[in-house]
C-alpha positions in Angstrom: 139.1 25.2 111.3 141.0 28.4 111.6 143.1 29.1 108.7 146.5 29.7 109.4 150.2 29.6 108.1 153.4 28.7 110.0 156.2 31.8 109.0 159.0 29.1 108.5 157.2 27.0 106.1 156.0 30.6 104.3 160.2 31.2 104.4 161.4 28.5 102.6 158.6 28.0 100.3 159.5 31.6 99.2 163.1 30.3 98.6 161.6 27.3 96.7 159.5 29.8 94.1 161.9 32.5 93.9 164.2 29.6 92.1 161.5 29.4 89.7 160.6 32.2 87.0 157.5 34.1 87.9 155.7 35.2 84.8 153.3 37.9 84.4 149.8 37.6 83.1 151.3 39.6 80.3 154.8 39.0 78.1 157.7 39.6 80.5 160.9 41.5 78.9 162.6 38.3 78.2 159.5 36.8 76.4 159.2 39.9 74.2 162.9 39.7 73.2 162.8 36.4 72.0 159.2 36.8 70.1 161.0 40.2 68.3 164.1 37.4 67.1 163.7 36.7 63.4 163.9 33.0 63.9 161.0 32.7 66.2 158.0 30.8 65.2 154.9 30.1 67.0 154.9 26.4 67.8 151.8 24.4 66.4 151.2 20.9 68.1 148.2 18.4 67.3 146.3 18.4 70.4 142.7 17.2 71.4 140.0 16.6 68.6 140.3 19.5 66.2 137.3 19.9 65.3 133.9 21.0 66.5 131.7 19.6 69.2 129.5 16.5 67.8 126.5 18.1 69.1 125.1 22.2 69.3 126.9 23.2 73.0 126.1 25.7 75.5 129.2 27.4 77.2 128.9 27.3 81.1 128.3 30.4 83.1 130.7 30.6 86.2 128.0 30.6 89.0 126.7 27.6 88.0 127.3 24.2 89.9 131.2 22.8 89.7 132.8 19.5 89.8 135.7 21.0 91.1 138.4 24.3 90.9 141.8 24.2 88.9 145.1 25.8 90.3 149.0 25.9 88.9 150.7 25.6 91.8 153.6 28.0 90.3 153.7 31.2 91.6 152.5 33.2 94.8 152.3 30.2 97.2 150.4 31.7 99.9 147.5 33.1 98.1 147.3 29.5 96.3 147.1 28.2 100.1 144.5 30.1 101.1 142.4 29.8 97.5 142.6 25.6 98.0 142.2 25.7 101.9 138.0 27.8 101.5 137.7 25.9 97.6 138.2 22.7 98.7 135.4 23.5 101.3 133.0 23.0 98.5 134.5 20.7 96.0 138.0 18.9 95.0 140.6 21.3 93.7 143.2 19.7 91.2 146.5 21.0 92.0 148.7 21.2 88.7 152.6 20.6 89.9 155.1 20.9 87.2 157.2 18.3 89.0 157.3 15.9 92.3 159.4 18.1 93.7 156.7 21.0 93.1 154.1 18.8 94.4 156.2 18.1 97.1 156.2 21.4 98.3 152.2 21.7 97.2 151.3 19.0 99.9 153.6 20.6 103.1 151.9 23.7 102.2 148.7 22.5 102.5 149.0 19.8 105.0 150.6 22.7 107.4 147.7 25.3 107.0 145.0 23.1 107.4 143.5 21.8 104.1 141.1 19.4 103.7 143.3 16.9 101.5 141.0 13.9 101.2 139.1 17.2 98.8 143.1 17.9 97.0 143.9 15.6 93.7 148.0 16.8 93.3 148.8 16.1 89.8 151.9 16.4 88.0 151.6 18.5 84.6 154.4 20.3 83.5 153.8 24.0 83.0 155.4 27.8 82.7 152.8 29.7 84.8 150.5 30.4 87.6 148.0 31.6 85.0 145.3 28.5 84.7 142.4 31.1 83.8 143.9 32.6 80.6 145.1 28.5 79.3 143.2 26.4 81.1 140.4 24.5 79.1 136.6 26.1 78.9 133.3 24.1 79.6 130.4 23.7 77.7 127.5 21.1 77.5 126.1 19.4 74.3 122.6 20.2 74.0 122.6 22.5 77.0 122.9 20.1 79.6 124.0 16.7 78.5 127.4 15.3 78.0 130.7 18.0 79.0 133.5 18.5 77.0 136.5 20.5 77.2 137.2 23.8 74.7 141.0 24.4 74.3 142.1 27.8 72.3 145.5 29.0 71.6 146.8 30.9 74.4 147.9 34.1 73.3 151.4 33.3 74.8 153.5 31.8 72.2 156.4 31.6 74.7 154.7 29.5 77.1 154.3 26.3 75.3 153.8 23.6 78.5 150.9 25.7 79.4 149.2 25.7 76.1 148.7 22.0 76.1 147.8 21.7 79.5 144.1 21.5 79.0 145.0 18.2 77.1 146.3 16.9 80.5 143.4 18.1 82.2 141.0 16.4 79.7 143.0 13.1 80.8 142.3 13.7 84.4 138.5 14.6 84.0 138.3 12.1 81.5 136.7 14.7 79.5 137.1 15.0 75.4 138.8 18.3 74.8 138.3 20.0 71.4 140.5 22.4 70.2 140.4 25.3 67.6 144.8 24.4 67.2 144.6 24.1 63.6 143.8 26.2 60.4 141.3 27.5 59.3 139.9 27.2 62.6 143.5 28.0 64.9 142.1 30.4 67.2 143.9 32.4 69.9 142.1 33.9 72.7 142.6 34.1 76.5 140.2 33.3 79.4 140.6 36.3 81.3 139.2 38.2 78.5 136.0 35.8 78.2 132.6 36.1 79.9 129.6 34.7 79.5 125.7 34.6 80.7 125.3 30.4 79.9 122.8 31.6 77.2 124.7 32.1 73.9 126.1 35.8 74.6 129.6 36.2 75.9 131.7 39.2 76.5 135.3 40.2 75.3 137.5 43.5 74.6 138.5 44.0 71.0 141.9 42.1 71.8 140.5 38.8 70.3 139.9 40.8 67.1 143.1 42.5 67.4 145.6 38.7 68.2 143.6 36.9 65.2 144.2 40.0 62.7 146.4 40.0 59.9 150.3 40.1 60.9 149.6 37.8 64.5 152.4 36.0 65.8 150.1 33.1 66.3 149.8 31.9 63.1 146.0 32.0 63.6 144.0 32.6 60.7 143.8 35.5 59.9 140.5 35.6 60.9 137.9 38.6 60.5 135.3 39.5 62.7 132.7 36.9 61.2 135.0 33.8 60.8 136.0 34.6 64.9 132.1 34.5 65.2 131.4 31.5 63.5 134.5 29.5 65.3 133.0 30.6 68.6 129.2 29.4 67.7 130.7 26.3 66.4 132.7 25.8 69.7 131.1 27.4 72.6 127.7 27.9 71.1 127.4 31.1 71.0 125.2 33.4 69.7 125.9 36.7 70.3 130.0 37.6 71.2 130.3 41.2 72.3 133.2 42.6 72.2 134.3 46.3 73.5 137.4 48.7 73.2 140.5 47.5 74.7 141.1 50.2 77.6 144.2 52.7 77.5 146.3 51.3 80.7 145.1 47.9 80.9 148.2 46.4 79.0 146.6 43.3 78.9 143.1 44.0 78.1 141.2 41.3 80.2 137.8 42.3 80.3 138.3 40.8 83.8 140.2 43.4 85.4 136.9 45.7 84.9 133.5 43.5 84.5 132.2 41.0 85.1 128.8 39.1 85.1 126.9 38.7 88.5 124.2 36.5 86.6 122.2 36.5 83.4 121.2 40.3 83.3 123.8 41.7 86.0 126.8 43.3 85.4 129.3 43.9 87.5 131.6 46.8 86.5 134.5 48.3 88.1 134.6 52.0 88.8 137.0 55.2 88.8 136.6 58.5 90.2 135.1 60.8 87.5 138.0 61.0 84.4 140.5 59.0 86.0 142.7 56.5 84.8 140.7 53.8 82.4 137.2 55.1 83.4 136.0 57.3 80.7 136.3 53.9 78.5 135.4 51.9 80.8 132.0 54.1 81.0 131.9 55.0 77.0 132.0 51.1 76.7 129.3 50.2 78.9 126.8 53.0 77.3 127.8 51.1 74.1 126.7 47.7 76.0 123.7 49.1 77.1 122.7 51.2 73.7 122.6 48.1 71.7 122.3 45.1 73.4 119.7 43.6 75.8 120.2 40.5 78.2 119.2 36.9 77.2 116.0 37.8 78.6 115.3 40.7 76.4 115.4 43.6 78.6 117.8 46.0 79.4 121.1 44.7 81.4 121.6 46.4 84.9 124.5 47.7 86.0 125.8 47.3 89.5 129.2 49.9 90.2 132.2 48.6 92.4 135.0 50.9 92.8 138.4 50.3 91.5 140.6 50.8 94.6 144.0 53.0 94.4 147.4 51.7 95.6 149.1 52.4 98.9 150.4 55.7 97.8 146.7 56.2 96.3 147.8 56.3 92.3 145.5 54.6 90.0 146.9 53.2 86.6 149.3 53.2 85.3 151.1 55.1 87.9 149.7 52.5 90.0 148.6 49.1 90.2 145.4 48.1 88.6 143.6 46.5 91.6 140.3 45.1 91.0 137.4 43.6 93.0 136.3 41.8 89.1 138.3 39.2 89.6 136.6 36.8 92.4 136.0 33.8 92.0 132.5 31.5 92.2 133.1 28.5 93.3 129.0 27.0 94.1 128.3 28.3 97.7 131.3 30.2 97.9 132.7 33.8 96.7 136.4 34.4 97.0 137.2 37.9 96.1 140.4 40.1 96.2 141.7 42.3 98.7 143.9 45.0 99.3 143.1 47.3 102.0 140.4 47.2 104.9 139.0 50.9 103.7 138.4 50.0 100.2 137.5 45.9 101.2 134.7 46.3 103.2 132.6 48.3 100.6 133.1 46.3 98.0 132.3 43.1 100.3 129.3 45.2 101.1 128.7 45.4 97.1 129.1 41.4 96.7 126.6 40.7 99.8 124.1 42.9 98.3 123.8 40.7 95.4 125.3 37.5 96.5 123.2 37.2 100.1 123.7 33.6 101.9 126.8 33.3 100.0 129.9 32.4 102.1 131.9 35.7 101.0 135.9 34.9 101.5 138.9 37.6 101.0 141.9 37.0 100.2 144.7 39.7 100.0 146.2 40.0 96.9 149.1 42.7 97.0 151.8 40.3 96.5 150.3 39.2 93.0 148.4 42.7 91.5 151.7 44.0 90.0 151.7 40.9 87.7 148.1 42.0 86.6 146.1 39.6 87.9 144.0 38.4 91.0 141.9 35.3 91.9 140.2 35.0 89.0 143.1 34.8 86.8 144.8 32.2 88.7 141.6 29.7 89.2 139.9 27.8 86.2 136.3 26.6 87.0 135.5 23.3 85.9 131.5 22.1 85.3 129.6 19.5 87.1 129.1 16.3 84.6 125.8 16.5 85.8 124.2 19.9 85.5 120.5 20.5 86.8 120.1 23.9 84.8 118.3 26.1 86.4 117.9 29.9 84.3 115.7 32.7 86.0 114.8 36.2 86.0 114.5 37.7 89.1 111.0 39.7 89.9 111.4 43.3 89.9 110.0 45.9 93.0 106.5 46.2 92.5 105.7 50.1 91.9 102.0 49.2 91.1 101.0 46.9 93.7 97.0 48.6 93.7 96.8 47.2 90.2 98.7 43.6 90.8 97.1 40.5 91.5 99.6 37.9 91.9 103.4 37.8 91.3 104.2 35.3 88.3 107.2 33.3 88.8 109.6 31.4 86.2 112.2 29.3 85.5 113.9 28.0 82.8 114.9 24.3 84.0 116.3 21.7 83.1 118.3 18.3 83.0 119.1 15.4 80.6 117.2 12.6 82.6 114.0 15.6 82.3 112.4 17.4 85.1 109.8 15.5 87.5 108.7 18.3 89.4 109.8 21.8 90.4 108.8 24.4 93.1 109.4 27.5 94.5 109.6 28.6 98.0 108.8 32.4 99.6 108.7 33.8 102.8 108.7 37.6 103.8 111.1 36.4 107.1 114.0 35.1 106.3 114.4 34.1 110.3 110.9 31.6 109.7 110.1 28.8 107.3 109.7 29.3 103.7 106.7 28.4 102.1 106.3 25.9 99.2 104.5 26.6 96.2 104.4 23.8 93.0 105.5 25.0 89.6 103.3 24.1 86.4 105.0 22.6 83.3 104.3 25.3 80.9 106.8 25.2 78.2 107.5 22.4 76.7 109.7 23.5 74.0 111.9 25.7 76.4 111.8 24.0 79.4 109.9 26.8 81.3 107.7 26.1 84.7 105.3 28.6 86.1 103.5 29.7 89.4 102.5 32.5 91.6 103.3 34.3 94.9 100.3 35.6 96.4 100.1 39.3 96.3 101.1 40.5 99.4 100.6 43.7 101.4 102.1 47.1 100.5 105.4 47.4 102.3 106.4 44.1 102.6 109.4 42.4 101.5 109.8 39.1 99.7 112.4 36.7 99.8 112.3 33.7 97.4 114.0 30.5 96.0 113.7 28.0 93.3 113.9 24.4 93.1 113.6 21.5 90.5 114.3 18.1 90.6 115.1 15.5 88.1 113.7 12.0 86.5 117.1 10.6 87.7 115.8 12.1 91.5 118.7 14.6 91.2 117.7 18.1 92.7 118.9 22.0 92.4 118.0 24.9 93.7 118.7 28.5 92.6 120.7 30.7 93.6 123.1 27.3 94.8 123.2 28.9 98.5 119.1 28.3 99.3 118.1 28.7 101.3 120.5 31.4 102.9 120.6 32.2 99.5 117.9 34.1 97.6 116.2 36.2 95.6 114.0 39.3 97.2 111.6 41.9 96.0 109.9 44.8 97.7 106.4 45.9 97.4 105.8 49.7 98.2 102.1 50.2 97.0 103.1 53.4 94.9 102.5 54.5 90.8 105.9 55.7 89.3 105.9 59.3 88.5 105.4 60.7 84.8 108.1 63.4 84.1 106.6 66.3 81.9 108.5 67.0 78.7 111.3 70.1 78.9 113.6 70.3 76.6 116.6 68.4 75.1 120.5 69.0 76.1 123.7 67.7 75.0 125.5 65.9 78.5 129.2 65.5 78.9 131.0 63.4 76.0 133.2 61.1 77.2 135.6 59.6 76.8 137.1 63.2 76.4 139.9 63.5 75.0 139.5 60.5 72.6 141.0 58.3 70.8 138.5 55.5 69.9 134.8 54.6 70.7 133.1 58.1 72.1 129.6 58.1 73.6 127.2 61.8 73.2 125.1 61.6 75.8 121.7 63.2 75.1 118.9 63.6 77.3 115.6 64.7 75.7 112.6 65.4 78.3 110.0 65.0 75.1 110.4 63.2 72.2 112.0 65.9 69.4 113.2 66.1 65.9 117.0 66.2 66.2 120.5 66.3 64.4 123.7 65.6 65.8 126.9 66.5 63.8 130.6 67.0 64.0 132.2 69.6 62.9 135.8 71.1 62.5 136.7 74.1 64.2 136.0 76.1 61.1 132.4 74.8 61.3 132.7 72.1 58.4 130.8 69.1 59.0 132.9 66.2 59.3 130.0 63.7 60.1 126.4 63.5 61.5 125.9 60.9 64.2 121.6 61.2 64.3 119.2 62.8 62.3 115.5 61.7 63.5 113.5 61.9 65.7 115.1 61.7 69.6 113.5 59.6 72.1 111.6 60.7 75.2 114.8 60.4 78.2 118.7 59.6 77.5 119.8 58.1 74.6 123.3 57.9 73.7 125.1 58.3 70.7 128.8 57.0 68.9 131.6 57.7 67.3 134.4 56.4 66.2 137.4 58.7 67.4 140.0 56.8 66.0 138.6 57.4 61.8 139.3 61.1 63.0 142.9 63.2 62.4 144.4 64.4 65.7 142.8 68.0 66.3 139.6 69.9 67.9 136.3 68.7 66.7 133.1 70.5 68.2 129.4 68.3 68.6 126.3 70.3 67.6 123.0 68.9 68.8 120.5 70.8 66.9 116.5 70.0 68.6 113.8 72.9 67.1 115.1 76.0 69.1 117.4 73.9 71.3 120.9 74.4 70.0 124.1 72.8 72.2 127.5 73.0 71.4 130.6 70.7 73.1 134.0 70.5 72.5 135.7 67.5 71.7 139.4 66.8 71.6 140.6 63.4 69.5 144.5 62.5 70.4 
């Protein structure tokens, strides 16, 4: 069914809204005044079960299967047309209405442009804002794929009370338990657009979490340090490691979602400037951080796919302009919705999604109207889990370099379900227009859940294209990625032996973020592995601190400091290697 939306109705549901206050993600200038009254106090409600999980949980990664999509049906009427018109497509979408006279105008709007309703649930839940994402209640599983419950922080919007306790009216819909960090010592505030995670224990976040649950909040959270925020999360959303990175310099909210996020377990997807501008220099220093000290839940480095971060119409970048992002798209199972703003800067970065999304069905939806308010798709959906998840976890098989000295291609999967597994499969093909060929998977870890097989080494040249499938005791089945068989994973073999680099020489690479004011990365790129030093010193040659001493690496390595533990002033880097001696400037604000 074409999409489409009468201009009347688009008239006076504009008149409707504009009676209505439109909040920001962030604090509007009203909601800042009244927090700065002496008299104001955080309110603290009794809400949910406050108190962990019953069993060890595993929080939900966002590209794995849903029951169904959340929206607030608040603000911005026409993009929340279009998100429920290709969501409900796939699954229900639960339409929150803060009134019948809301929902009302909820149903005309989607009646007129063509919804499925029989896949819309309209419920009435009073609430302040469009902004489900950053309120809205997070999924996990008990033991990794049994029962779901509901995780409910304390939004980080004191001001907005209705939408705080909304996941409480969602657990009543779902008829899911909802367990809440709401009271001390566990009171935790947090936001969802400033939480990612892989589904395997390790999530993402900028240092704002740290920041709102510091000593001094307005939340009365806490206060909590670094380790008790640590602990509340592996007690809550099981996890195991919780990264968290430097809040960027005109990002005023600090949503890690306006920059990153993860494509799947390894993948990350992070949004690009052009060299220096705007928030990129973090951006960058805070990926090298990423990358210098963590590794994917499989143990091996994480890869990093670039998407650009588009200018505005006048083509300013923050915070001259708006901070438009192609981060913030949405998974809903066989579907991507992702932001748009202009045909020139769209169609590479739908390009950048079909790359490593092929089969998906790849929807845009354009987003001017809503950017100014600092948020897109992402922040104005909140995913919610099938109560049945068939979990399927899986590294993808690299190109083969070395094919001479392959046999066959060893393929596995992590998989699993709480009824068990009674069989799983792969299939491959090196056509993607001609039929896949089946291949059964061996039960080889018990104690992980891990099946095994092998596709058949093929010829130099040729390219592979391959899915995954398991099915359950209780005759449920899955496949991975969820579009399969349009969907799918690919390889290339090329027959040829990687080439050695001889040693050179070792050199000191750009610093950046520079001028600084927080985390710095040196960049050093040693061609042979070399005793080294790196210091800082002031510019009358006084050393202020040494970041290495040892022995460098073969290749780039990258090194940090802390900007912000320095005085305003010039600072200069010295990488000393045996004869090698390179000097850079370095300016901390």
């Amino acid at each position: 069914m074409k999409f489409k939306i009468l201009p009347l109705l688009l008239f006076f549901t504009s008149l409707l809204f504009a009676q209505e206050e439109i909040l920001p993600v962030g604090f509007s200038d009203e909601e800042k005044a009244r927090m700065r009254c002496e008299n104001f106090t955080p309110p603290v409600s009794v809400r949910g079960i406050e108190e962990p999980p019953p069993y060890p949980v595993r929080h939900m990664a966002e590209w794995e299967e849903l029951q169904a999509l959340q929206v607030t049906w608040r603000s911005y009427p026409e993009i929340l047309t279009q998100i429920v018109f290709h969501a409900a497509q796939e699954v229900p979408v639960v339409v929150f209405c803060n009134n019948q006279n809301t929902m009302t105008s909820a149903q005309t709007a989607l009646q007129t442009a063509g919804v499925n309703m029989a896949n819309v649930q309209l419920v009435i839940a009073p609430n302040n804002s469009v902004w489900v994402r950053d309120y809205g209640p997070n999924c996990v599983y008990a033991n990794e794929v049994e029962d779901l419950y509901f995780i409910d922080w304390v939004y980080n919007r004191p001001t907005r009370p209705l939408d705080d306790a909304l996941p409480d009216l969602a657990g009543t819909h779902f008829n899911i338990p909802v367990y809440s960090t709401t009271q001390n010592p566990e009171r935790l505030v947090n936001t969802g657009g400033n939480f990612m995670s892989d589904g395997l224990g390790t999530a993402f976040a900028s240092k704002l979490i740290l920041d709102e649950n510091d000593a001094g909040n307005p939340y009365g959270a806490g206060p909590h340090d670094e380790a008790e925020i640590d602990a509340i999360m592996n007690d809550y959303m099981g996890l195991q490691r919780y990264i968290k990175m430097e809040t960027l310099p005109y990002d005023a909210i600090h949503h890690i979602d306006m920059h990153m996020r993860l494509l799947d377990e390894e993948t990350l997807l992070v949004g690009q400037y052009p060299s220096g501008i705007s928030d990129g220099p973090q951006i960058e220093a805070n990926i090298e951080y990423v990358l210098n000290n963590f590794n994917s839940g499989f143990d091996t480095p994480y890869k990093i796919v670039r998407i650009p971060q588009p200018p505005d119409f006048n083509g300013t970048y923050p915070p001259a302009g708006d901070y438009r992002t192609y981060t913030n798209a949405v998974f809903v199972n066989k579907t991507i919705l992702l932001p748009g703003y202009e045909l020139q800067y769209d169609t590479v970065a739908q390009r950048i999604y079909r790359e490593n999304y092929p089969g998906y069905k790849l929807v845009t939806i354009n987003c001017n109207d809503m950017i100014g308010a600092s948020g897109a798709l992402h922040c104005i959906t909140k995913e919610v889990g099938t109560p049945d998840p068939l979990w399927i976890v899986h590294q993808s098989l690299p190109d083969i370099d070395d094919n001479e000295l392959q046999g066959d291609y060893p393929v596995s999967a992590q998989i699993k379900h709480k009824s068990g597994i009674a069989n799983a499969q792969f299939f491959y093909t090196n056509d993607t227009t001609q039929a896949y060929q089946p291949v059964e998977l061996q039960f080889t870890g018990p104690s992980t859940g891990t099946w095994s097989g092998y596709i058949p080494h093929q010829l130099n040249g040729t390219k592979v294209f391959y899915y995954i499938r398991g099915e359950a005791n209780s005759s449920k089945s899955q496949v991975r990625p969820l579009a399969a068989p349009e969907g799918y994973y690919e390889f290339t073999v090329n027959g040829q032996v990687s080439a050695v680099l001889e040693p050179v020489q070792a050199s000191l690479d750009n610093i950046f973020p520079n001028p600084a004011s927080a985390l710095t990365v040196v960049p050093v790129n040693a061609s042979r592995s070399v005793e080294a030093t790196i210091e800082v010193v002031d510019v009358l040659g006084r050393k202020i601190e040494t970041l290495f001493e040892g022995r460098l690496p073969k290749g780039g390595s990258k090194h940090f400091l802390h900007a912000e533990n320095y005085p305003s002033g010039t600072y200069f880097v010295v990488l000393k290697a045996e004869s090698n001696l390179k000097t850079q400037r370095l300016v901390v604000e």
